[in-house]
Structures are given as C-alpha cells and as structure tokens.
Kinemage of the C-alpha trace (Angstrom):
@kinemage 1
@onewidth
@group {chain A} dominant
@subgroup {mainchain}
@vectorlist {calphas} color= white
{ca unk a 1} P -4.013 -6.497 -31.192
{ca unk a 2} L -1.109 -4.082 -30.019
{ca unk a 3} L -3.579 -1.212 -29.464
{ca unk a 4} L -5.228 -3.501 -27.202
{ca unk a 5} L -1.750 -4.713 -25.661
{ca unk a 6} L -0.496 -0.804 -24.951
{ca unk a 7} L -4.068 -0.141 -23.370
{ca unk a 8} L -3.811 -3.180 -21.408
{ca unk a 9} L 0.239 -2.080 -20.236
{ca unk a 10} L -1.030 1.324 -19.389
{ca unk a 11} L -4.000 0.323 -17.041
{ca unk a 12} L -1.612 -1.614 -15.075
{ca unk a 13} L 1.299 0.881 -14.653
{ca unk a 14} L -1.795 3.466 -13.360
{ca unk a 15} L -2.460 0.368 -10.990
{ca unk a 16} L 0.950 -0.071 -9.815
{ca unk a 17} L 1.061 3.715 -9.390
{ca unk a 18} L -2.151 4.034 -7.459
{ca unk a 19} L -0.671 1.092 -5.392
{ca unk a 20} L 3.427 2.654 -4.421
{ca unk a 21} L 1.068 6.361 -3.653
{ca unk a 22} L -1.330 4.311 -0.925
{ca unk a 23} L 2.362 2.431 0.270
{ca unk a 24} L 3.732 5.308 0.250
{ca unk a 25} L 0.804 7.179 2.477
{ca unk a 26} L 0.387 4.280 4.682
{ca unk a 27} L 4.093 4.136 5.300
{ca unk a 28} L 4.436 7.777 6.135
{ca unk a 29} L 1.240 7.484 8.511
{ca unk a 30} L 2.655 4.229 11.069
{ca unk a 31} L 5.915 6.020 10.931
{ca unk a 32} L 4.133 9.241 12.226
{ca unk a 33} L 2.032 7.166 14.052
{ca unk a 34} L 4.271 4.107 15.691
{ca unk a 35} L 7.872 4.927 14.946
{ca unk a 36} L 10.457 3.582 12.301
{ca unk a 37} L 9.138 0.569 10.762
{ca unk a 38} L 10.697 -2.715 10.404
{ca unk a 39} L 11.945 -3.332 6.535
{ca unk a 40} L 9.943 -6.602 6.553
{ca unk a 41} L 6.922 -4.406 7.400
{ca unk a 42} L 7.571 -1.977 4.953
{ca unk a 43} L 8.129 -4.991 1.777
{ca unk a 44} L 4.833 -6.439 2.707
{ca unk a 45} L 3.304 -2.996 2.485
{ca unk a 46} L 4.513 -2.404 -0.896
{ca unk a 47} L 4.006 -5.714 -2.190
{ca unk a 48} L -0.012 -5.170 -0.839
{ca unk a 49} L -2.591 -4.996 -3.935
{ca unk a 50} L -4.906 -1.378 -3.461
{ca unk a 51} L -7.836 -3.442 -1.854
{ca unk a 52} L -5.704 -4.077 0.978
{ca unk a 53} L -3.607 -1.432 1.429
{ca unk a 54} L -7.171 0.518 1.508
{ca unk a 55} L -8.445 -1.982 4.199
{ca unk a 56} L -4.943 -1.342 6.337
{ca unk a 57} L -4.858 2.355 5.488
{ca unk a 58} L -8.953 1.842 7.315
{ca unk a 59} L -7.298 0.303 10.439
{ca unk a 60} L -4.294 2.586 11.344
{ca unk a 61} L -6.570 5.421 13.215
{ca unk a 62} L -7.845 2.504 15.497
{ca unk a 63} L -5.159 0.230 16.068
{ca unk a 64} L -2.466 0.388 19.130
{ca unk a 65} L 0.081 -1.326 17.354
{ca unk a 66} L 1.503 -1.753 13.909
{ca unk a 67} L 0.215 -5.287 14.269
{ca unk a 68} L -3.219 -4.243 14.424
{ca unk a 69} L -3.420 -2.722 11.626
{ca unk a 70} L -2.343 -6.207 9.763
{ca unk a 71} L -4.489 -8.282 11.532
C-alpha cells in the first residue's frame, strides 16, 4: 500500500539523482573536452536515462567531435 508507494517514490528520486550526477559529469567532460556546449546539447543530455548517458559518457575519450559521442 503506501509503504510500498514511498519505497517505490524513493527508488526513483535515487534514479533521477544517479541520472543529473552522470549529466552533470558528462557535461563538465565535452566542455573540458570540446568547448561550451550548445543548450540543445546540454537538454538532451539531461533528459538521457543512466543507460545512455553511461554509453555516451563510454564514447567521449574516443570521439573528435561532440557529435561522435551521440552517434
């Protein structure tokens, strides 16, 4: 019931925590990396789910461009 509910509410804010610290860290590393970022490049970052940000986060040591990394 609401035990379950609050349990449930809790696991997702830790999600959505985990997922603005990887934005966060892959933000910071193409701005070290490329420059400024564009604010459309930054939104899509944040609105990225962890398994994805964790796959992009993979790319940016490799890639040339910021594009790379979103291919």
């Amino acid at each position: 019931g609401m035990e379950r509910g609050m349990e449930r509410g809790m696991e997702r804010g830790m999600e959505r925590g985990r997922e603005e610290g990887e934005a966060a860290l892959l933000i910071r590393l193409l701005n070290r990396r490329f420059g400024p970022l564009e604010p459309e490049i930054e939104r899509k970052i944040r609105d990225a789910s962890l398994e994805t940000l964790a796959l992009w986060g993979d790319r940016v040591l490799d890639a040339q461009t910021p594009e790379e990394v979103f291919l």
